[in-house]
C-alpha positions in Angstrom: -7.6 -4.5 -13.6 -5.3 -7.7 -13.0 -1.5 -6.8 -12.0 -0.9 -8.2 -15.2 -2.9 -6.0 -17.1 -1.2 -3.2 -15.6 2.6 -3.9 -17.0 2.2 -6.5 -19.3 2.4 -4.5 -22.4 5.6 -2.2 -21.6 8.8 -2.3 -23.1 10.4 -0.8 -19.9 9.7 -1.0 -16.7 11.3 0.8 -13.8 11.0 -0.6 -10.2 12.1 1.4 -7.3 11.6 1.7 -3.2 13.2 2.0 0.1 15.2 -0.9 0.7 14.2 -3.8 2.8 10.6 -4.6 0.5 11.9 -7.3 -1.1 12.5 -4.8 -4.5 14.8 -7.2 -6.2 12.7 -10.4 -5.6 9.5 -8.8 -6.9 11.7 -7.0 -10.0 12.6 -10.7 -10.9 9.2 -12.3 -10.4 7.6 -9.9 -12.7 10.3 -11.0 -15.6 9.2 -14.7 -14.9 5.2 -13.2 -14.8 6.1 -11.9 -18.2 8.2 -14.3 -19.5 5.4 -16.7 -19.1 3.1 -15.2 -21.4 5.8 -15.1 -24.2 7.5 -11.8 -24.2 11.5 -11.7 -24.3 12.6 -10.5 -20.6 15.5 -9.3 -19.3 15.8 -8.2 -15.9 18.7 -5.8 -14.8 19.8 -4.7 -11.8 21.6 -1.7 -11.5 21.7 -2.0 -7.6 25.5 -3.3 -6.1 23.7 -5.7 -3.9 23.8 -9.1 -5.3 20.3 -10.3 -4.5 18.9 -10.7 -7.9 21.6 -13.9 -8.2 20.9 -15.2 -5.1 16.9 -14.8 -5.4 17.2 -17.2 -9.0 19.9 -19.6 -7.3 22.5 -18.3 -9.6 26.0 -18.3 -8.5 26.0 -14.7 -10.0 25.0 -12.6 -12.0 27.0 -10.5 -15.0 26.9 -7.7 -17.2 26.2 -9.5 -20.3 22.5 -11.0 -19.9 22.4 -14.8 -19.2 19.2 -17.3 -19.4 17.6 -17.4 -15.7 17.2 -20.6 -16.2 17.6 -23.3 -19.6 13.9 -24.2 -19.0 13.0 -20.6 -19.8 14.7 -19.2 -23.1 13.2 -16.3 -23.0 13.6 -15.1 -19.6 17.5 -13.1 -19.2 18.8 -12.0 -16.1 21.8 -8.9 -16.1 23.9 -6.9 -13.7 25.7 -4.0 -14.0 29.1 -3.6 -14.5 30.2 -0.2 -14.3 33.6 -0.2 -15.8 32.8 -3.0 -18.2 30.1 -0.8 -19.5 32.1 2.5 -19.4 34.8 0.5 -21.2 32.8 -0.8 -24.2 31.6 3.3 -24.6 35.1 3.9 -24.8 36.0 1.6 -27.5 32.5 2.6 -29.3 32.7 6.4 -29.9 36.6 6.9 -30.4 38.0 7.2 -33.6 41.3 4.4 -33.3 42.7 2.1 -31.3 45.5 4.3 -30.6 42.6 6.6 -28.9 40.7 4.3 -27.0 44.0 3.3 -25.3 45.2 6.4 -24.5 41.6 6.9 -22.8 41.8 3.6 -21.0 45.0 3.5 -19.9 45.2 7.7 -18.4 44.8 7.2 -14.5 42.1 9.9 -14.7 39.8 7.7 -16.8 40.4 4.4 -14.2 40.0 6.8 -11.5 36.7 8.5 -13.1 35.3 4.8 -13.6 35.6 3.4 -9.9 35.7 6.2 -7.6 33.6 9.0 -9.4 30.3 10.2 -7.7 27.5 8.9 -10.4 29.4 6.4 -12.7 27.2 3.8 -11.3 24.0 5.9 -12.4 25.7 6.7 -15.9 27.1 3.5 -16.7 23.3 2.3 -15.7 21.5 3.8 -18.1 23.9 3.6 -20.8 23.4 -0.1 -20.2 19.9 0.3 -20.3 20.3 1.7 -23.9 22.5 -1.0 -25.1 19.9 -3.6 -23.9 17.3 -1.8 -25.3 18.6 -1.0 -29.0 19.7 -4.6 -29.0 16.2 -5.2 -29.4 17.0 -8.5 -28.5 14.1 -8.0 -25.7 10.4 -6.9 -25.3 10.5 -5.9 -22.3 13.6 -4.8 -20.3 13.1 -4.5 -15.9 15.1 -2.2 -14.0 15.8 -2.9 -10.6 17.2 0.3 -9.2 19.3 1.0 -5.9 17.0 2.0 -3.2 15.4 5.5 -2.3 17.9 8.3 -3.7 20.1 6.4 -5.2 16.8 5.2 -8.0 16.7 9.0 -8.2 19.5 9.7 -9.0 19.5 7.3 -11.8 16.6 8.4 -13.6 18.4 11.7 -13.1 21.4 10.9 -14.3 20.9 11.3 -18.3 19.9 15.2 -18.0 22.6 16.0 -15.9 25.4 14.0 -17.8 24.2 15.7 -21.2 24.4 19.9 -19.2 27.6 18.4 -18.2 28.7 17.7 -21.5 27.1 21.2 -22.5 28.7 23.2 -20.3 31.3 26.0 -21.4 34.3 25.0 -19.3 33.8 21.3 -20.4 34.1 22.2 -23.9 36.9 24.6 -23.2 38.7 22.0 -22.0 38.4 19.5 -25.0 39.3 22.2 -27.5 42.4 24.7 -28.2 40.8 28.0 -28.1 41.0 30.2 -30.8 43.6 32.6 -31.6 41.6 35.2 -29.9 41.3 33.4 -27.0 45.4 32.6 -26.7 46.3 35.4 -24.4 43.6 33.8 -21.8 44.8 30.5 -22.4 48.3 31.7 -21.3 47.2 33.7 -18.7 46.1 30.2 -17.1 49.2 28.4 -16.8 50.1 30.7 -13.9 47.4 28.5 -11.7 47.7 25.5 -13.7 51.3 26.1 -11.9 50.1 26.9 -8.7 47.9 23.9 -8.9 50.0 21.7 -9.4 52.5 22.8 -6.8 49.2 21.4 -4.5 48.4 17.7 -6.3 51.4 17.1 -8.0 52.5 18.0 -11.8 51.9 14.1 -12.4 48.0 14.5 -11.7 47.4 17.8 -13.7 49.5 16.5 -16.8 47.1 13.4 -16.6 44.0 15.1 -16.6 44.9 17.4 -19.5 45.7 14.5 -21.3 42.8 12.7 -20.7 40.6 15.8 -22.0 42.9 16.1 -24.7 42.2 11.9 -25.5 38.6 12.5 -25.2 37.8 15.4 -27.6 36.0 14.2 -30.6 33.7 11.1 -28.4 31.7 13.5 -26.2 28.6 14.1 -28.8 28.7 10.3 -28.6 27.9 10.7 -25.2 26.1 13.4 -25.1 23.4 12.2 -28.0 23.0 8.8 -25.6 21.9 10.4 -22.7 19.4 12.0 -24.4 18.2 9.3 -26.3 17.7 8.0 -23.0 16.3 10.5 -21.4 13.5 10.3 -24.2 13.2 6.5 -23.5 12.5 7.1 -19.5 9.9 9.7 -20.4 8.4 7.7 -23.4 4.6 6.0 -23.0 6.4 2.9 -23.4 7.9 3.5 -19.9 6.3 2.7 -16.7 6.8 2.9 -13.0 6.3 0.3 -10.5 7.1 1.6 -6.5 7.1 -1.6 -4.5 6.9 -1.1 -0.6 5.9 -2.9 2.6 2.9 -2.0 4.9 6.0 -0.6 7.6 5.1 3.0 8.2 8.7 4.0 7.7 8.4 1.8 3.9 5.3 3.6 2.9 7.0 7.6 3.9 9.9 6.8 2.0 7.6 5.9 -1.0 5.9 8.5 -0.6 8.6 10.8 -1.2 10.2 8.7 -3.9 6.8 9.5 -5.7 7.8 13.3 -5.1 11.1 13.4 -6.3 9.8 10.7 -9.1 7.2 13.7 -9.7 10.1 16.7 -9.5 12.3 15.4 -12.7 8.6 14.5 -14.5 8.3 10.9 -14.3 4.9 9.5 -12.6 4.5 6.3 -10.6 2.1 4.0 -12.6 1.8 1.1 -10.0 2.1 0.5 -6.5 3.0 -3.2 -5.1 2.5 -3.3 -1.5 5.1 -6.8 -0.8 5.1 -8.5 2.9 1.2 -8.0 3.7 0.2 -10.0 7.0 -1.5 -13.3 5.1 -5.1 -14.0 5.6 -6.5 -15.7 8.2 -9.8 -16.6 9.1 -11.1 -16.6 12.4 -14.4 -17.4 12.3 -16.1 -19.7 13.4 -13.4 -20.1 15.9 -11.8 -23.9 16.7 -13.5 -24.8 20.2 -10.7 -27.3 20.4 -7.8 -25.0 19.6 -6.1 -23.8 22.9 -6.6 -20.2 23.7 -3.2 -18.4 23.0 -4.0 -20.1 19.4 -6.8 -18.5 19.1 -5.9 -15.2 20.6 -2.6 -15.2 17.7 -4.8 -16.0 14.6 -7.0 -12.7 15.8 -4.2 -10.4 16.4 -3.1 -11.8 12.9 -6.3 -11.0 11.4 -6.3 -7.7 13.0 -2.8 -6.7 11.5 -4.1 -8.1 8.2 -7.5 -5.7 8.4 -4.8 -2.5 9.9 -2.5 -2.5 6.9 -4.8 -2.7 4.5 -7.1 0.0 6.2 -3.2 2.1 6.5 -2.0 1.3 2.7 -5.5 2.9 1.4 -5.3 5.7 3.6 -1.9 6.4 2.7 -2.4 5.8 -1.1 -5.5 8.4 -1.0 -3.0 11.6 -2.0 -1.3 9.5 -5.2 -3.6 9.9 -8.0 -3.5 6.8 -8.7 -6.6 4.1 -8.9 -5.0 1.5 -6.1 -2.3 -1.0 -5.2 -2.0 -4.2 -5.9 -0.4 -6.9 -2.7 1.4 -9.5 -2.0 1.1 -11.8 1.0 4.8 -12.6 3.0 5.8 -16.2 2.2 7.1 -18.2 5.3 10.8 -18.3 3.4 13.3 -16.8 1.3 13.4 -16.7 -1.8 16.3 -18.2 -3.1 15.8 -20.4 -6.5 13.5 -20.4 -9.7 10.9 -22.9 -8.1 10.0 -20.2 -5.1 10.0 -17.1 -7.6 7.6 -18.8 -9.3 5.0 -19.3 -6.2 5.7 -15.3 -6.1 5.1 -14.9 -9.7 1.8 -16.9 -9.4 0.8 -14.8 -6.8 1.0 -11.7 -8.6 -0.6 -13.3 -11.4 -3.9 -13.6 -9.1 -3.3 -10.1 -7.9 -6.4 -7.7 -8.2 -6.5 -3.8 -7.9 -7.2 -2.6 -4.7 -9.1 0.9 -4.5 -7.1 3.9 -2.5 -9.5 5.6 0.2 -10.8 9.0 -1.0 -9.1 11.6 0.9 -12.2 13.7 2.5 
């Protein structure tokens, strides 16, 4: 099977690994890979680092998709913009203007959207959704943060909908009942003492922020599971990219456990930054000797990584990894993504070792 084969027919693909594999380059040379062949791309990148721009020779790169390049309709680059995105949910699930404003301008909601652990995860796949029921795409990329931070994105849906499940949460959206007054009183004693610590200001603003946000939770709560369903869905698939680096390949191997913990399986594995082939023999007689003695060493590290990528791969359950040789320079514009792409396109499954 061709790499090609592999991930041409998916209407989501997720790419994640360690940082330092070239991730982002290979994320956006797959768009261009499946660009080519006709399908509607968009590539986004939910990672803060701005390499995806620079890899395309972009100045940058913004929420709202863009064209890659004019010679390519069909091939749409994005990036994540947390509060933009949070914003536009805002504005879609409340009721009124008058609400959405209330919500937008609270210092609890700006706070929430630039300093709060996870927005960045949330606000990713939310944005993921919106791409996706846009259906202005066939296939939609991810390129996630590396390591934990990937995890914690795929994560992220489950844990936002419990959160929007949980009793307190709703507690606080709601008056209780009339039953439920005399507790509601007896808590203003240590809404009191609380504020007496953070300042009346802060505890006023956050009970008014609840209060501006009841009635546009389910809104939330019925995306996160929606995409929770999409990350699961057969339509889905996984692509770990790494290095041949020892320290690349554990790190991918316990992204693939984690990956495997919240019930998502890695479907492909792209080994970037292989040692090139070489071929040594029959060996130059004219070629002075510390030139010969580097092309061996080369072709050595070539044989060792491949011999250490199979062995490693043995214990994934999957049929083999698919490589790509390390190019002499960056990659920083459309014409060198697309000798990347190319590559990939004559990319051929290699077979794992079988663990004894």
């Amino acid at each position: 099977m061709d790499f090609l084969e592999a991930i041409g027919s998916k209407e989501t693909l997720v790419c994640i690994g360690p940082g330092g594999v070239g991730k982002t380059t290979s994320a956006a040379a797959v768009g261009l890979l499946l660009a080519r062949t006709g399908r509607r791309v968009c590539v986004l990148t939910i990672d803060p680092a701005r390499r995806l721009a620079s890899a395309l020779g972009l100045d940058r790169v913004d929420n709202e998709p863009v064209l890659a390049s004019e010679a390519i309709p069909n091939y749409w680059v994005a990036m994540l913009d947390p509060k933009q995105t949070f914003d536009a949910m805002i504005a879609r699930y409340s009721s009124s203007e008058a609400q959405e404003k209330e919500i937008v301008e609270n210092p609890v909601y700006r706070n929430l959207v630039t300093r709060l652990s996870g927005t960045q995860e949330y606000m990713a796949f939310e944005r993921l959704w919106e791409l996706r029921e846009s259906e202005q795409f066939d296939t939609i990329i991810v390129d996630t943060p590396p390591a934990q931070a990937a995890i914690d994105f795929l994560h992220a849906p489950s844990r936002l909908a419990g959160f929007l499940d949980n009793r307190v949460f709703k507690f606080m959206l709601k008056p209780p009942p009339l039953y439920l007054r005399p507790i509601a009183m007896a808590t203003r004693g240590l809404v009191r003492q609380i504020a007496s610590v953070v300042g009346a200001d802060v505890v006023n603003d956050t009970m008014s922020f609840f209060q501006a946000f009841s009635g546009i939770e389910e809104g939330f709560r019925e995306r996160a599971l929606k995409t929770s369903e999409l990350l699961t869905s057969e339509m889905t698939s996984y692509l770990l990219v790494s290095s041949p680096a020892p320290d690349s390949l554990a790190s991918g191997s316990r992204m693939v456990e984690l990956l495997q913990g919240i019930g998502h399986e890695v479907n492909s594995v792209l080994i970037n930054r292989m040692t090139p082939t070489y071929v040594s023999d029959p060996p130059d007689p004219g070629a002075p000797i510390q030139a010969r003695l580097d092309l061996e060493r080369l072709v050595r590290m070539r044989t060792h990584e491949q011999s250490v990528v199979r062995a490693w791969g043995g214990d994934l359950a999957l049929d083999g990894f698919y490589f790509l040789e390390d190019l002499a320079s960056d990659v920083s514009n459309l014409t060198a993504l697309g000798e990347v792409a190319d590559a990939m396109e004559r990319c051929t499954l290699v077979p794992f070792a079988v663990p004894e």
